[in-house]
Backbone as a chain_set.jsonl record, in Angstrom:
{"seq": "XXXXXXXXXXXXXXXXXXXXXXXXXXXXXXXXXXXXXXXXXXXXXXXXXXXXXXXXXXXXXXXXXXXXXXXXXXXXXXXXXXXXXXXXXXXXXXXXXXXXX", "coords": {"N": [[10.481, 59.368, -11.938], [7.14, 57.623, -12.574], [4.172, 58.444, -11.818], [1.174, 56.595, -10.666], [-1.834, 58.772, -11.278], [-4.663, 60.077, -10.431], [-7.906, 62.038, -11.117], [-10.099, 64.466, -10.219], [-12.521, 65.59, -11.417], [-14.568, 67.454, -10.584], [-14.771, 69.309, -7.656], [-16.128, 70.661, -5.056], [-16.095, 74.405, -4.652], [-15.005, 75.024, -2.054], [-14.046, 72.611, -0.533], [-10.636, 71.459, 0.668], [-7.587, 70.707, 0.271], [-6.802, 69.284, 2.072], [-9.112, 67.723, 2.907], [-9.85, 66.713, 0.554], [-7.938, 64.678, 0.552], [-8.087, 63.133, 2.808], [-10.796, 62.135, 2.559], [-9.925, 60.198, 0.04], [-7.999, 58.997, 1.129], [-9.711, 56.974, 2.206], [-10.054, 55.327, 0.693], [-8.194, 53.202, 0.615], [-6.601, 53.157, -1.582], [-3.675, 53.544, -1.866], [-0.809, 55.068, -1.239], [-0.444, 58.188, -1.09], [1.164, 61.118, -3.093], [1.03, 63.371, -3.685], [-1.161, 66.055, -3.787], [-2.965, 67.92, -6.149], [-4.88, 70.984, -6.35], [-7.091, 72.672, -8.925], [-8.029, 75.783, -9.919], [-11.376, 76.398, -11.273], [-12.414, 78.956, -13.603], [-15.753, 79.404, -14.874], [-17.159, 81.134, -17.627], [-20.297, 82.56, -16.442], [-21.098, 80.447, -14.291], [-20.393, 79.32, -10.724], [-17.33, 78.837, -9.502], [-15.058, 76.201, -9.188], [-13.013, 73.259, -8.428], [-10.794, 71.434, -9.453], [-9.081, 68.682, -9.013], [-6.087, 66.896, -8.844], [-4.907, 63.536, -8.145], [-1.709, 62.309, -7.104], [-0.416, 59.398, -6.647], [1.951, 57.351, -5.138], [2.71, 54.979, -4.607], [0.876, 52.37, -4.948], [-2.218, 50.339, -3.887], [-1.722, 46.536, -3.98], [-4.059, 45.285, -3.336], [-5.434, 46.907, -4.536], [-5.814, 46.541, -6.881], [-8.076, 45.703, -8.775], [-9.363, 48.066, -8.47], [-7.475, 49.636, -10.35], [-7.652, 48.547, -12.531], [-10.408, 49.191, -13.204], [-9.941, 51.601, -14.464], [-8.542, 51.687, -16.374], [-10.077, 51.331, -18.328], [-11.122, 53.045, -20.963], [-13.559, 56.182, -20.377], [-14.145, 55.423, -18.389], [-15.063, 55.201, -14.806], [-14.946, 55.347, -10.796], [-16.787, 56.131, -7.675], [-17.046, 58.175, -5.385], [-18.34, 58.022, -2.623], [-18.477, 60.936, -0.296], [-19.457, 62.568, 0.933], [-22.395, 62.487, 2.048], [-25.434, 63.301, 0.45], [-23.497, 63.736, -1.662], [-21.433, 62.695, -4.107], [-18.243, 62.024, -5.803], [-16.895, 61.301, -8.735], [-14.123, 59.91, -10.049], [-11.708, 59.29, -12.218], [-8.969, 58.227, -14.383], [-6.307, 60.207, -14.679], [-5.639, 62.409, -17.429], [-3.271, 63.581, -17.633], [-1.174, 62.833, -17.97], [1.339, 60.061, -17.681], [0.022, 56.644, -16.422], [1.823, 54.557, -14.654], [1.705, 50.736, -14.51], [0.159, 49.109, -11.703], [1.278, 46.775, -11.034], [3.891, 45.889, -11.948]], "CA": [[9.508, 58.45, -11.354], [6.091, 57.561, -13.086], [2.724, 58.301, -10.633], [-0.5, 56.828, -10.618], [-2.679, 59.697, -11.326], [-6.43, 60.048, -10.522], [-8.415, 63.196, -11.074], [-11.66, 64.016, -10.122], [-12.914, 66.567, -12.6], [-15.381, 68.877, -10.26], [-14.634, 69.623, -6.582], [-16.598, 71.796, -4.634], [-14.726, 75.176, -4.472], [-14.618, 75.539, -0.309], [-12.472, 72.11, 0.191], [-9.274, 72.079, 0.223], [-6.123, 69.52, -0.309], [-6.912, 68.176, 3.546], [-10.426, 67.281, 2.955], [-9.475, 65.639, -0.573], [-6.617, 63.647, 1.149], [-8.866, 62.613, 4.16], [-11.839, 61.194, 1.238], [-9.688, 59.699, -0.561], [-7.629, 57.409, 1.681], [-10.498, 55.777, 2.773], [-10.154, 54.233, -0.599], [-7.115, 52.829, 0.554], [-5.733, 52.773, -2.749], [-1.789, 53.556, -1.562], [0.011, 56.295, -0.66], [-0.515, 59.823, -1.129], [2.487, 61.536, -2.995], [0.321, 65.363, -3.33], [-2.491, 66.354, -4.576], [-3.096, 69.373, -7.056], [-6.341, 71.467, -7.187], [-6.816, 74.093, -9.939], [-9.796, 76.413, -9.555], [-11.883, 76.369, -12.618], [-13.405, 79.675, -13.741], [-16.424, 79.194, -16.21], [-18.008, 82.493, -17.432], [-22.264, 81.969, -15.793], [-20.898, 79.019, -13.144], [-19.8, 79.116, -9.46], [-16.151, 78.437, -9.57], [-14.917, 74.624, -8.698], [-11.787, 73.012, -8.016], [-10.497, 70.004, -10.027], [-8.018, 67.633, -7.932], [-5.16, 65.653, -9.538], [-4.357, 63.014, -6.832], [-0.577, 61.621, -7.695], [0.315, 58.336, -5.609], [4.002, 57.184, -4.763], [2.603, 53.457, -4.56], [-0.875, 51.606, -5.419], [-2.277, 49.02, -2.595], [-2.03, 45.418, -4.441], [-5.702, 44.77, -3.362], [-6.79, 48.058, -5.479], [-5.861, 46.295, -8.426], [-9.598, 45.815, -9.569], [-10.16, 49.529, -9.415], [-6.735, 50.372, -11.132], [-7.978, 48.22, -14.333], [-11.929, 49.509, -14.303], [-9.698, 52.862, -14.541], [-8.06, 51.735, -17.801], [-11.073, 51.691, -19.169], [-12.04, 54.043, -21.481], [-14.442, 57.069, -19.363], [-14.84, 54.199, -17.119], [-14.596, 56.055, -13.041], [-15.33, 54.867, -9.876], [-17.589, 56.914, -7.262], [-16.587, 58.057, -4.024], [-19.214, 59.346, -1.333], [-17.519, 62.177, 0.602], [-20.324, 63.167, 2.296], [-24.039, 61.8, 2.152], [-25.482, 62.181, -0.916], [-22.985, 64.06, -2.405], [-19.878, 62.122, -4.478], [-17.108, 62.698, -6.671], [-16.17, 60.617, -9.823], [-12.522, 59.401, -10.389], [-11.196, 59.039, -13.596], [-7.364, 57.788, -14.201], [-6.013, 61.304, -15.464], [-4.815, 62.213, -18.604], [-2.368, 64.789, -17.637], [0.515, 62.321, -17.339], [1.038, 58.608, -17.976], [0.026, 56.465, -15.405], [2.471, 53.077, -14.275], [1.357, 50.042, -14.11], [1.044, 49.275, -10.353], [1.909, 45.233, -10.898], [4.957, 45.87, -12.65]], "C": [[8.141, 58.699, -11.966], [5.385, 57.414, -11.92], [1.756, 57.569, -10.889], [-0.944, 57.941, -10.499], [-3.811, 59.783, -11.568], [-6.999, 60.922, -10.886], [-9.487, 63.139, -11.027], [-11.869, 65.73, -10.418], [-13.594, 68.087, -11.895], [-15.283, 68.407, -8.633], [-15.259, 70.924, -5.94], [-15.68, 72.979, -4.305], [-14.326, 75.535, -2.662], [-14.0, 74.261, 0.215], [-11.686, 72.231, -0.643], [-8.401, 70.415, 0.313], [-6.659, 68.551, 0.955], [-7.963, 67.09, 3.693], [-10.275, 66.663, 1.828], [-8.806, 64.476, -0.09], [-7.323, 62.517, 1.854], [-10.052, 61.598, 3.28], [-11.072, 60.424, 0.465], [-8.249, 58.443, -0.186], [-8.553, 56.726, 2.29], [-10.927, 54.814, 2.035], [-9.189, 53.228, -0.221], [-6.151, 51.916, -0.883], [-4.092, 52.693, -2.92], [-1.652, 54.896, -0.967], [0.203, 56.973, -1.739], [0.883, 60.513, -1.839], [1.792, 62.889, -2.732], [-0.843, 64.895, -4.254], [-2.389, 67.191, -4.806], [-4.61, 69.696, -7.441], [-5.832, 73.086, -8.08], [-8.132, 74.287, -9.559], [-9.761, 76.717, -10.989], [-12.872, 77.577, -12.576], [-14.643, 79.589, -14.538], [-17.524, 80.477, -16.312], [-20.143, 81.537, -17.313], [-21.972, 80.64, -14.728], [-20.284, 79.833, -11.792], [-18.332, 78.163, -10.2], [-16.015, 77.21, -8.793], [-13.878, 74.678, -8.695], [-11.978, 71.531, -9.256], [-9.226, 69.261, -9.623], [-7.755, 66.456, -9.009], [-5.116, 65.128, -8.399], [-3.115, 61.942, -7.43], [-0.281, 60.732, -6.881], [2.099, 58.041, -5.954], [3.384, 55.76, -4.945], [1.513, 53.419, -4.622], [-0.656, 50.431, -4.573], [-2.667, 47.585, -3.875], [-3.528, 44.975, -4.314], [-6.42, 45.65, -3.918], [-6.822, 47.384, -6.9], [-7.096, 46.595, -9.33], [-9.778, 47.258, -9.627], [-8.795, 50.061, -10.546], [-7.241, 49.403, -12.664], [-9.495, 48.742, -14.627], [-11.215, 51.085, -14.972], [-8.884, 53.36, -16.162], [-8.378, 51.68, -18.262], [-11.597, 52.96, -19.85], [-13.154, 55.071, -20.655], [-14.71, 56.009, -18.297], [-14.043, 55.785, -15.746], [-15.235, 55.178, -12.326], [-15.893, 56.055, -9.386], [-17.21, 56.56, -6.013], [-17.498, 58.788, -3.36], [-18.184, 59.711, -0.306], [-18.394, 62.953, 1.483], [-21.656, 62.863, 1.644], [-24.784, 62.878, 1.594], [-24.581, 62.323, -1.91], [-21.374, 63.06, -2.818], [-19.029, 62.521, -5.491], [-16.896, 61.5, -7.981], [-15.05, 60.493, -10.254], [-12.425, 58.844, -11.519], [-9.56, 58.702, -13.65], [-7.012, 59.93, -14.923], [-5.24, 61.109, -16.476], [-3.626, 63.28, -18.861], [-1.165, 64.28, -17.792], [0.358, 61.328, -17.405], [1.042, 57.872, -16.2], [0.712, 54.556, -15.312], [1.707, 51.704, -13.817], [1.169, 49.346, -12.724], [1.908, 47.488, -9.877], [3.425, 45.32, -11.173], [5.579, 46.643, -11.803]], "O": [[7.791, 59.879, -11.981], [5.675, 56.577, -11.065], [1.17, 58.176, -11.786], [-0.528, 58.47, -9.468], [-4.234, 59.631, -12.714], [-6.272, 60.949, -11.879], [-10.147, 62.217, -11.508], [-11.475, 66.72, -9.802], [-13.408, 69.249, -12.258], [-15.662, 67.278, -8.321], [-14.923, 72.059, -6.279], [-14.602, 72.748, -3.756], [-13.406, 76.26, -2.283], [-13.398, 74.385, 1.281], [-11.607, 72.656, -1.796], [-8.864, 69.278, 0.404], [-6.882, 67.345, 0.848], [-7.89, 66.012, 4.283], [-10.728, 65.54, 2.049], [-9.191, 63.344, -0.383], [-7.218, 61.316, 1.609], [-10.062, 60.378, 3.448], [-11.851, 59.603, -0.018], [-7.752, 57.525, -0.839], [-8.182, 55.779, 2.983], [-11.694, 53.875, 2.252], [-9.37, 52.179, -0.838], [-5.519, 50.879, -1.083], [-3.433, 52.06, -3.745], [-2.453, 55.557, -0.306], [0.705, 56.721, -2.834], [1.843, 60.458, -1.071], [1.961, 63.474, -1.662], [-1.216, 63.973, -4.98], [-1.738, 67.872, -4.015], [-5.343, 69.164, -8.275], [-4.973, 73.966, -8.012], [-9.012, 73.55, -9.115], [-8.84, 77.084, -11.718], [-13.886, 77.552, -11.878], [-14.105, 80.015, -15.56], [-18.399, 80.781, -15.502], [-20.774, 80.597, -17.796], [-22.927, 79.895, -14.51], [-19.742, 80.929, -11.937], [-18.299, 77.251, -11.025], [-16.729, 77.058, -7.802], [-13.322, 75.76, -8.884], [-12.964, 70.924, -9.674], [-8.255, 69.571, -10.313], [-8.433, 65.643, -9.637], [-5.242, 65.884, -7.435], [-3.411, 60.942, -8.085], [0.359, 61.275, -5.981], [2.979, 58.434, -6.719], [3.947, 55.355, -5.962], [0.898, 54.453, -4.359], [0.351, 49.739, -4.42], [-3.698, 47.618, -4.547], [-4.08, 44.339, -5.211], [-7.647, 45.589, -3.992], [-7.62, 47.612, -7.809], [-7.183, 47.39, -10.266], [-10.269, 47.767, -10.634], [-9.08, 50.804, -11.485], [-7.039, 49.871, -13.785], [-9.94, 48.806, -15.773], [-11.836, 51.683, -15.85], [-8.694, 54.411, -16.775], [-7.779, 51.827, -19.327], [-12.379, 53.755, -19.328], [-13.875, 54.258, -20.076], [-15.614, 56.05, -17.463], [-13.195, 56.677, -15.769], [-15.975, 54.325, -12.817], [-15.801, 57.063, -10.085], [-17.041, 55.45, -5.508], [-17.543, 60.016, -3.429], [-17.354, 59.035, 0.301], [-18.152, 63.709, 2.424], [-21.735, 63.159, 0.452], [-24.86, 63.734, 2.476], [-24.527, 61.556, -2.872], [-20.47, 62.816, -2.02], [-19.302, 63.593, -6.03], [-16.605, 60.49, -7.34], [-14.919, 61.254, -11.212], [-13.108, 57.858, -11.795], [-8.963, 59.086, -12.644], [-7.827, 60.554, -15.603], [-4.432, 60.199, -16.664], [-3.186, 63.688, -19.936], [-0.15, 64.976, -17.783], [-0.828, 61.043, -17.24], [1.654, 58.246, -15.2], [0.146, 53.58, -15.805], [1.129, 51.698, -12.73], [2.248, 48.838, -12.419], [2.665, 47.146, -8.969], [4.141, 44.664, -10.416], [6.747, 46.972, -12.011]]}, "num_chains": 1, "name": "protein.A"}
């Protein structure tokens, strides 16, 4: 089975999978299959998280964001908490299915 796969590059390192999940259906882009954070060390940085988010299905009315996402660096912007947001990118870890087809 081919996912939709989102990723959003820099995650603060104190949430966790619940608090990703919870921000990111209020996109209501589809259904949730998991989500994957990796913690990112960088020697002189505070350690971050970077969140794959893999769907099982894409909501027909996201369409418009699943094509700005096939754009080239194109992302969308999600506030997750006032002022702070996250940037979504399609990921490139894994091919991602068309969700029309």
């Amino acid at each position: 089975m081919t996912y939709i796969s989102l990723c959003i590059p820099r995650v603060e390192y104190e949430f966790d999978v619940k608090y990703v999940k919870t921000s990111m259906d209020k996109l209501e882009l589809g259904a949730i299959e998991k989500i994957d954070l990796v913690v990112i060390h960088k020697h002189r940085e505070e350690p971050y998280k970077r969140a794959f988010i893999h769907y099982r299905n894409w909501n027909p009315e996201a369409a418009n964001i699943y094509d700005i996402l096939q754009e080239p660096n194109q992302c969308i912007k999600l506030i997750h908490k006032l002022p702070d947001y996250w940037k979504i990118y399609k990921s490139r870890s894994g091919s991602i299915k068309n969700p029309s087809k």
